[in-house]
RORO-842373 format. One line per 4 residues: number of its first residue (from 1); for each residue x negated, y negated, z negated of C-alpha. Coordinates in nm, 3 decimals, always signed. Example, Ala and Ser with C-alpha at 12.3 -4.5 7.8 and 13.67 -1.06 7.14 Angstrom:
RORO-842373
1 = -1.230,+0.450,-0.780 | -1.367,+0.106,-0.714 $
end
This chain:
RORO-842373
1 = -7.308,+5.678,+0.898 | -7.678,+5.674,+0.954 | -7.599,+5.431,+1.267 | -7.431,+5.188,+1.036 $
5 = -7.726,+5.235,+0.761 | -8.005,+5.215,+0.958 | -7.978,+5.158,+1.354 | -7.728,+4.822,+1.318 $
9 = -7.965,+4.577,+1.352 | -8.105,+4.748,+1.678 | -8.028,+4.770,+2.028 | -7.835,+5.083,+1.948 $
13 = -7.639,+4.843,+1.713 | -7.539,+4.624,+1.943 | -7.439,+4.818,+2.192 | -7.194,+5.006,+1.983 $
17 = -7.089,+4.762,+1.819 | -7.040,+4.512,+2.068 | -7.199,+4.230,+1.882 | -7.490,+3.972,+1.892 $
21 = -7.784,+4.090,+1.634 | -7.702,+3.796,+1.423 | -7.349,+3.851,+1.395 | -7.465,+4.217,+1.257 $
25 = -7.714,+4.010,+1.042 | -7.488,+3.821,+0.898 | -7.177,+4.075,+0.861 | -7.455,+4.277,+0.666 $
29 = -7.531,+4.002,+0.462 | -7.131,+3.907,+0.336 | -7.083,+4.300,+0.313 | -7.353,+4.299,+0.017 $
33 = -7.154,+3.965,-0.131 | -6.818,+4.110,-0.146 | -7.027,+4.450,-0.281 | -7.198,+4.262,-0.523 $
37 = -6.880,+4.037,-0.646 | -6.626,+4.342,-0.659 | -6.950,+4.567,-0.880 | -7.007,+4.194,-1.119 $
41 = -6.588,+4.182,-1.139 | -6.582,+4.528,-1.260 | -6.855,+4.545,-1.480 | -6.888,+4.161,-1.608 $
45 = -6.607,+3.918,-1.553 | -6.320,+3.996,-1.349 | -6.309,+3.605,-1.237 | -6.659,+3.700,-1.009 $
49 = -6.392,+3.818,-0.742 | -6.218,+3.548,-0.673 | -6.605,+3.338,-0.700 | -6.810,+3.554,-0.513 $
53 = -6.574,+3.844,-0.351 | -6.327,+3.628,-0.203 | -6.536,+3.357,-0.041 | -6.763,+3.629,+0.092 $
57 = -6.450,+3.846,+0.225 | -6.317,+3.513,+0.412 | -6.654,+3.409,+0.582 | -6.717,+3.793,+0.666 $
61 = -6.331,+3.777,+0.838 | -6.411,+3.451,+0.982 | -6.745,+3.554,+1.113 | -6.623,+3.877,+1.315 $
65 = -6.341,+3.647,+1.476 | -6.531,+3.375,+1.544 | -6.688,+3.368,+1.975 | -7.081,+3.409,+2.055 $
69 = -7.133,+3.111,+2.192 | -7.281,+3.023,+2.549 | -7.617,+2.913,+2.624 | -7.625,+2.565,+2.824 $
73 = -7.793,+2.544,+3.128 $
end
């Protein structure tokens, strides 16, 4: 727990996790939209979770398939 709380966006991070330091930035990032969405849906308007918790649960799928790419020489 503390290595996903504090020590992902390290080198630590990325060598468990097997991933780039911007693909950890931005899996972060969608994590706290589909948080945020699922909290509004509960607490405001259930229709924030298919506007905001959705969308951010597709890109954060699409993201973590998606291939680092390769630098040109």
């Amino acid at each position: 727990m503390v290595l996903e709380m504090f020590f992902w966006d390290h080198a630590v991070g990325e060598r468990v996790f097997e991933l780039p330091r911007e693909v950890l930035v931005k899996l972060s990032v969608l994590g706290c939209v589909v948080v945020a969405g699922v909290f509004g849906a509960f607490t405001a308007r259930f229709s924030i979770l298919f506007m905001q918790a959705m969308p951010g649960l597709l890109a954060r799928v699409l993201v973590r398939m998606s291939r680092p790419r390769t630098q040109m020489c």
